[in-house]
N, C-alpha and C positions, 0 to 999 in steps of 0.2 A: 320393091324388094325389102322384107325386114332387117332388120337390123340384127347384126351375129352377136349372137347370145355371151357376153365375158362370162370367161373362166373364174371361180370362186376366189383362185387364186389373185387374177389380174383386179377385181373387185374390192379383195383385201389390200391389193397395195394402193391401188387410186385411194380409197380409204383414208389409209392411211396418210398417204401424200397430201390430202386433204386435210387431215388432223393436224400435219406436222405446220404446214401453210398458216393453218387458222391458230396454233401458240405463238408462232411469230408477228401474225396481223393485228390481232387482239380483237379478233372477231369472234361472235358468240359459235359454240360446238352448232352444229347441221343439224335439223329435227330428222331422228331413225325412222328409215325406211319401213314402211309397216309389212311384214314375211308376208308374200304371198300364200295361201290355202289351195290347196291339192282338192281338185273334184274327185270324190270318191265315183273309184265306175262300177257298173252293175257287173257284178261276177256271180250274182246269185247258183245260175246252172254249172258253172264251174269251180263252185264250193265244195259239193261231197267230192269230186275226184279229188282234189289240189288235199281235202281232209286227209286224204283216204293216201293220199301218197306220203304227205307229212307222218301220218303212221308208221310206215311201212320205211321210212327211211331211222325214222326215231328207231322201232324196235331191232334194226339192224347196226344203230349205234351200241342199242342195249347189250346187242350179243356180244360186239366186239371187246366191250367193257370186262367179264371175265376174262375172254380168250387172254386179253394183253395184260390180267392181272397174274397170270398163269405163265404168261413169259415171263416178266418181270421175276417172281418166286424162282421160276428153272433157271435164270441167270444169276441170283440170287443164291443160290446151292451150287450150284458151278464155284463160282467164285468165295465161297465157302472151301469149297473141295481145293480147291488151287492152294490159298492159305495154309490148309493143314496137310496137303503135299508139303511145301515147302521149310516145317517146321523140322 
């Protein structure tokens, strides 16, 4: 059975606990763990769709982008309006 993978969390603190050990010991710092490298996978056939939705997700942040500059302005004139009621 493998061994269960620690938490980034639990990793930082053994780490640590480590560090803290080795100023008290006066033993040299640990040589860094060298990051492991991610196998890139082949997603070639599943590049234009994933392209092609990023699109489509983008230009419907683009629309929102007016809409909500358009409330902001109406809320904006409201509270205009309120003020010079109030005068």
């Amino acid at each position: 059975m493998a061994a269960k993978k620690k938490s980034v969390l639990a990793q930082r603190a053994n780490e640590l606990e480590d560090a803290v050990v080795r100023m008290f010991t006066g033993e040299a710092p640990a040589a860094k763990a060298k990051k492991k490298r991610k196998a890139k996978r082949k997603a070639a056939k599943a590049a234009p769709a994933k392209g092609a939705a990023k699109k489509a997700k983008k230009a419907k942040k683009a629309a929102k982008k007016p809409a909500k500059k358009a409330k902001k302005a109406a809320k904006k004139v409201v509270r205009k309006a309120k003020r010079k009621a109030r005068r």
